[in-house]
N, C-alpha and C positions, 0 to 999 in steps of 0.2 A: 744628420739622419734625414730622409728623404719623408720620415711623416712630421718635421719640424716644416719641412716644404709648403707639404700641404698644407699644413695647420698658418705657416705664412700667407699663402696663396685665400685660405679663405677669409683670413681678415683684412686683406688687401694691402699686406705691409712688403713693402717695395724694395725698401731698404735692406730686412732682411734675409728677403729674393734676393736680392743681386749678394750678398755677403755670402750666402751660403752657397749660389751656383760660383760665383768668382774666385771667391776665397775656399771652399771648403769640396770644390765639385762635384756639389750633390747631382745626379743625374735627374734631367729637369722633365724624363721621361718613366720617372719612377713609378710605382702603382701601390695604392695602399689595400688593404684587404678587399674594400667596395670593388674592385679594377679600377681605379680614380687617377689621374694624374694630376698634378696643380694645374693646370690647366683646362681641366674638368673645374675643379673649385672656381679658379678665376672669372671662368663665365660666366658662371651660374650665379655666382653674386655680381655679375655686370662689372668687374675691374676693368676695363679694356685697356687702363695702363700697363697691365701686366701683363694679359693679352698678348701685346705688340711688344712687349721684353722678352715673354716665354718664346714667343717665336720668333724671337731675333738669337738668341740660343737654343735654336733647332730642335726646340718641342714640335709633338704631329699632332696636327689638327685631327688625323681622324685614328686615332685612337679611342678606341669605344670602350664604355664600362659594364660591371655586370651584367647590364641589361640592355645592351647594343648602342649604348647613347655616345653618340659626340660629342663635344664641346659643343658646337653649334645646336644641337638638336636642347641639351641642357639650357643652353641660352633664350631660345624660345621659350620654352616648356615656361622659365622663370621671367618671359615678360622683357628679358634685360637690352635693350634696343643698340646700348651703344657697343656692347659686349657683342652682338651679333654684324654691326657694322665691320667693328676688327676683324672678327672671325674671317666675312666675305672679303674683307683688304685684302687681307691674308692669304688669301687661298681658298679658304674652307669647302668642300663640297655640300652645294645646299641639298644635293639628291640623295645625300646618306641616309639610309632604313636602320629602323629599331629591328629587333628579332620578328615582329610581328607585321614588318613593313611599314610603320607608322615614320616619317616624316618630318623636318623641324617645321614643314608648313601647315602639316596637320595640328603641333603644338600651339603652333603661332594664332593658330583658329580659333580654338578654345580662348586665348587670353582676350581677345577682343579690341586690338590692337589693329587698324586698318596700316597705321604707319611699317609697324615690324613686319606685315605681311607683303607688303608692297616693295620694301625692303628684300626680302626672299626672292619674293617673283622677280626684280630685279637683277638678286642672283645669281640666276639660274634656276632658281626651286619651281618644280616643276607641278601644276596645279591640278592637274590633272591622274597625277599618280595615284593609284589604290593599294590603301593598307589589306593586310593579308587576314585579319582578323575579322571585322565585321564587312569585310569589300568598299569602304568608303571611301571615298574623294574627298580634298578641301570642301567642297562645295557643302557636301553632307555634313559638317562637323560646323561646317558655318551656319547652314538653313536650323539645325537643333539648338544651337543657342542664342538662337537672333541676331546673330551679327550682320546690319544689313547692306553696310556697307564694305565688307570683308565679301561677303557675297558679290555686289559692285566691281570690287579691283581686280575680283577674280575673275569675272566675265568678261570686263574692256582685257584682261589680257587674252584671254582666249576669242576673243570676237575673231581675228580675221585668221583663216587656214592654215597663212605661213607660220603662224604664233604655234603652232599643234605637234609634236614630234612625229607623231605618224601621217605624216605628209601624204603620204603615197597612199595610205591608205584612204583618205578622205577623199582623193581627186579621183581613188579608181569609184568611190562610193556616188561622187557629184555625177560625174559621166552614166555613172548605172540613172542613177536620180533622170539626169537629163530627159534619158529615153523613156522614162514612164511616164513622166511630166505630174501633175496634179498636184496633192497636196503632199506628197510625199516629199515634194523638190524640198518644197517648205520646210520640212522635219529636216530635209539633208543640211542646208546650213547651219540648224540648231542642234542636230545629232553631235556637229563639231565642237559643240561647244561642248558635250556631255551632261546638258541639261536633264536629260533622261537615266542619266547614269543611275544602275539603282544598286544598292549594299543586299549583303544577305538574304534579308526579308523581302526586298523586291522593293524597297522603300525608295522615290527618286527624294531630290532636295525641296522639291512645293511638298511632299507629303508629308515630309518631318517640320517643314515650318508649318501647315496647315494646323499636326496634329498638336504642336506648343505654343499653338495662338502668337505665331509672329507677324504678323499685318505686314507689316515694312517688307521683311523677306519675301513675301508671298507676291507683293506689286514689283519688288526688284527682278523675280523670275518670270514672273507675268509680261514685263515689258518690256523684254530683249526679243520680242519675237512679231511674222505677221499673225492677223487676226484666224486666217487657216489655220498656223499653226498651234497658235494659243487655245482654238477650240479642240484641236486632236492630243496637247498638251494636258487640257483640263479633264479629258477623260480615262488618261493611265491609269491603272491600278496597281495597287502594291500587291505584292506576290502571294502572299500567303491567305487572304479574305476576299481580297481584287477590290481592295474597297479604294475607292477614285479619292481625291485632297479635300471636296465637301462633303464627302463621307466623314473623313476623320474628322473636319473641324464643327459636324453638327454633334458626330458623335460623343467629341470633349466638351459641347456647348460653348464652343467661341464663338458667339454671336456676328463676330465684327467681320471676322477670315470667312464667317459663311455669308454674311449678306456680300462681300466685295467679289467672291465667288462667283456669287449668283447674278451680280451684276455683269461678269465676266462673260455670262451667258454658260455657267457650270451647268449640268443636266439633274435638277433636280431628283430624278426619276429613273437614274444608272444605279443598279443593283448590284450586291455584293454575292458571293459565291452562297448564301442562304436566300438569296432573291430578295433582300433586304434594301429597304432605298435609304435616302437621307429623312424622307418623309414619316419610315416608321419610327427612324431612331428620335427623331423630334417630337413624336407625339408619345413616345414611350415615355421620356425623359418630360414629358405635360410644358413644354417652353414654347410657349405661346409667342413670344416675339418670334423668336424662329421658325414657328409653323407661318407667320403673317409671311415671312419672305418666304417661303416656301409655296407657299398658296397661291403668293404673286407673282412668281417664275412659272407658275404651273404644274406645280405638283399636282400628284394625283394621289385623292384620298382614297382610291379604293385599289392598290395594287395589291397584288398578292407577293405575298415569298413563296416557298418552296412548301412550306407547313400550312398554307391556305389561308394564312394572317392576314387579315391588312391594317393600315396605323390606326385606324377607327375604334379595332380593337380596344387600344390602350388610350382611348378619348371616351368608351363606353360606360365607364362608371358614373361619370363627372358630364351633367347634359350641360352644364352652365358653360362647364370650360371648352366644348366643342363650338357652343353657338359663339363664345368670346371668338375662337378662331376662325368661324366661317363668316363673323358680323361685317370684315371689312372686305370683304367680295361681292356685295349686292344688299339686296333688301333684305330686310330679319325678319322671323316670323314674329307675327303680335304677341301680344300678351298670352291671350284665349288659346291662340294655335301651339303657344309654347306650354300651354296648361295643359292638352288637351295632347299631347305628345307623352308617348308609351317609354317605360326606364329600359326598354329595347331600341331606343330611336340609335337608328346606325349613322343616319346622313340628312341635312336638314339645307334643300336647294329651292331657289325660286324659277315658278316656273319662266320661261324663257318669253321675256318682253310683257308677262303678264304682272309685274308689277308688286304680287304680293308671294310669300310663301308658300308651298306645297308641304303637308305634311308627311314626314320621312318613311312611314310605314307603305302611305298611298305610291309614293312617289317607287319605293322600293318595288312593290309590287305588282306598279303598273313595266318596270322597266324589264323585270323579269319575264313578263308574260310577252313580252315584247320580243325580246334574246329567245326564245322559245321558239313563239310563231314565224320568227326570220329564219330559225335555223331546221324545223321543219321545213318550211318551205324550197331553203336554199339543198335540206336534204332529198325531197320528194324529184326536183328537174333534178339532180347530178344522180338519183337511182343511187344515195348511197342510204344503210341502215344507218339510221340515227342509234340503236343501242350499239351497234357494233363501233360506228364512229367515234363515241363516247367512251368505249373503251380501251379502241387505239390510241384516242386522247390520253385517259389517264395513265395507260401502260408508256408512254411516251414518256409520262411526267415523273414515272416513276423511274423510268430511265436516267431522266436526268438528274434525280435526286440521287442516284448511286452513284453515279460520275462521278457528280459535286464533293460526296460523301467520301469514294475515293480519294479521288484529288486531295483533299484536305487530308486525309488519311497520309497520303504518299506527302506532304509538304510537311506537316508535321514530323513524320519520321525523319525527311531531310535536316529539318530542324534539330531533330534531338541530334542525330548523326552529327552536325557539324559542331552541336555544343559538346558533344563526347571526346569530338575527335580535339575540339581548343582546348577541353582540360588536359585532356593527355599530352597537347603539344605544353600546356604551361606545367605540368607536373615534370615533365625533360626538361624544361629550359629551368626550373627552379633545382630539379635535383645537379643539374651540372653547375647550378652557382653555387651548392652549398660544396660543389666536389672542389672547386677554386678557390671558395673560399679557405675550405681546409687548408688543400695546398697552399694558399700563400701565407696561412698560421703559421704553417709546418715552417714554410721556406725563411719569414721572421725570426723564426724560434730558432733556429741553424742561423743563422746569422749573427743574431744577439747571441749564442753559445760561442760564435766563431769571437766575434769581438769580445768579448770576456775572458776566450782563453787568450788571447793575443793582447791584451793589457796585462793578464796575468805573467803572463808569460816575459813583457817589457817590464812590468815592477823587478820581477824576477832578475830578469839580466840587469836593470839600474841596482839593487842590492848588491847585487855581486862584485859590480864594477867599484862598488863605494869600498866595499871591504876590502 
């Protein structure tokens, strides 16, 4: 019986492999209900003895199971190194897709195996390939679980053009490059690598190592590139909030991916689609060590979002915790001046070369009359109305808060749309496995009926023949 096969194949018994294909001509291409052949089993627990026997009696490597899998891709998936070695001896195709496009390199990502992957890439597996489900790359599936050296193997293979399948397309892209010159040249050799590559949400690989505090990942995509390019790198956004890689990592509080960021020369003060910086999300979340690098980069304490907020805000209740923040940027105010500061104190600065502190009321109010009298003034020579001004100002502003509002409007629905449309692709790919699997119940059941009546039927004739 061909599920005596399987059941051989997965406990890696050899012996009675070869008795049952030699002797008994089980078909070594049989399928059990899963879609399984023993050569599905054999991988997947890493036999690679049997491996190199199934397919020396003309088992197919790419025979797929229920669920689009290889042999190979199964071999991955379970880590099994030597199992996926025979496979590649063999023949295997490392560019065989799951239903959903996935990969045995995309497998191979997740188990954290730099060796099985470099193995692949070896291959033939192609690194660069995007699954159909979330749009992701190797790359993506490495930068999510920190693998930082699976990241590494994958870049030195993609480093130079000729490594890239779409040849043609990258030389007519350098040539465009060429003629523009600047910093875009920069981006054209790292475009090749698909460093920028983003999945669904608009996420590149520094966004998803940023936002799960991978340090390692973050320095490895940081430093395949020039310093141009690294700084037009650090300022992408992911799709759906446009929030840049020290966005997500002050927003999770990784202290570590935000300060090597910052060091990077990341832009403190790049806003997200609510005009939100890294600055408000630090002082929201009160993490004083991260306001300290923030402070130091140049953050600015008084930006606004879109709703007229700024991070001061969320430092307003607590006077202690704002002066802890502002203490390591110059001089603090005394004792007395800190006594003497109002439970409205918004910003607490010294005055400039003057040595001691300004108190944040005076200070506020001197700076307002200030923005005032300039912007009279600069309105009186341009002959323009200042009320009028002011409220082509804010009709602007509210311009672009609908946009924004929009746009988020229009991503979201993209979003639902694409999760609608994957359940409905997984509710078809599940109702056709149960329709197979039926079928091959059915097709066992006709068969054990057939062999039973054909014993029955041989007792029958050996009675006969005795009498």
């Amino acid at each position: 019986m061909a599920v005596a096969l399987h059941a051989y194949a997965r406990r890696g018994a050899l012996e009675q492999i070869r008795y049952s294909v030699e002797e008994l001509s089980e078909d070594v291409n049989a399928l059990d209900i899963q879609h399984m052949t023993a050569m599905h089993y054999a991988a997947k627990r890493g036999f690679a003895h049997i491996v190199h026997y199934l397919h020396d009696k003309r088992a197919d490597l790419e025979i797929k199971n229920g669920v689009g899998q290889t042999a190979l891709t199964l071999a991955s998936q379970a880590n099994q190194l030597e199992a996926v070695e025979a496979l590649l001896k063999r023949g295997a195709n490392a560019q065989a897709q799951e239903e959903h496009g996935i990969t045995a390199l995309h497998r191979a990502c997740l188990t954290g195996n730099e060796l099985l992957v470099r193995t692949l890439i070896k291959g033939k597996a192609d690194p660069l390939a995007i699954e159909g489900f979330a749009f992701e790359s190797a790359l993506h599936y490495a930068a999510r679980e920190g693998h930082d050296e699976i990241l590494r193997a994958i870049l030195e293979h993609v480093k130079q053009p000729h490594d890239i399948p779409d040849h043609q397309a990258i030389e007519e892209e350098r040539d465009m490059l060429k003629r523009e010159q600047g910093e875009s040249a920069y981006r054209c050799g790292f475009r090749a690598r698909r460093l920028d590559e983003r999945n669904s949400r608009g996420e590149t690989a520094l966004h998803l190592s940023a936002a799960n505090a991978h340090l390692q990942c973050v320095k490895v995509l940081l430093q395949m590139g020039t310093e141009s390019w690294k700084r037009w790198f650090l300022e992408v956004k992911e799709g759906k909030n446009e929030e840049t890689a020290l966005f997500l990592a002050c927003k999770h509080e990784h202290n570590d991916v935000a300060r090597f960021l910052l060091d990077e020369k990341a832009d403190p003060n790049t806003s997200n689609a609510q005009g939100r910086s890294p600055m408000h999300v630090a002082s929201q979340a009160r993490n004083l060590p991260l306001l300290n690098y923030l402070l130091r980069a140049g953050g600015n304490f008084m930006q606004e979002t879109l709703d007229g907020s700024v991070p001061l805000t969320h430092l307003h209740p607590d006077r202690s915790l704002l002066l802890n923040a502002l203490r390591p940027l110059g001089p603090t105010p005394s004792q007395e001046e800190e006594k003497r500061s109002s439970e409205d104190v918004l910003m607490l600065v010294s005055d400039v070369g003057g040595g001691r502190a300004a108190d944040a009321q005076d200070y506020m109010t001197r700076r307002r009359i200030m923005i005032a009298e300039t912007f009279k003034a600069h309105a009186k020579l341009s002959h323009v109305d200042p009320q009028r001004f002011l409220a082509e100002q804010e009709e602007a502003r509210l311009r672009r808060l609908r946009s924004r509002m929009e746009h988020k409007a229009m991503s979201e629905l993209e979003t639902r749309l694409r999760a609608e449309t994957a359940q409905k692709k997984i509710a078809r790919y599940w109702k056709d496995y149960q329709r197979r699997k039926d079928e091959m119940r059915k097709e066992l059941q006709k068969k054990k009926r057939r062999e039973e009546a054909e014993r029955a039927r041989k007792e029958k004739y050996s009675t006969s023949q005795v009498k």
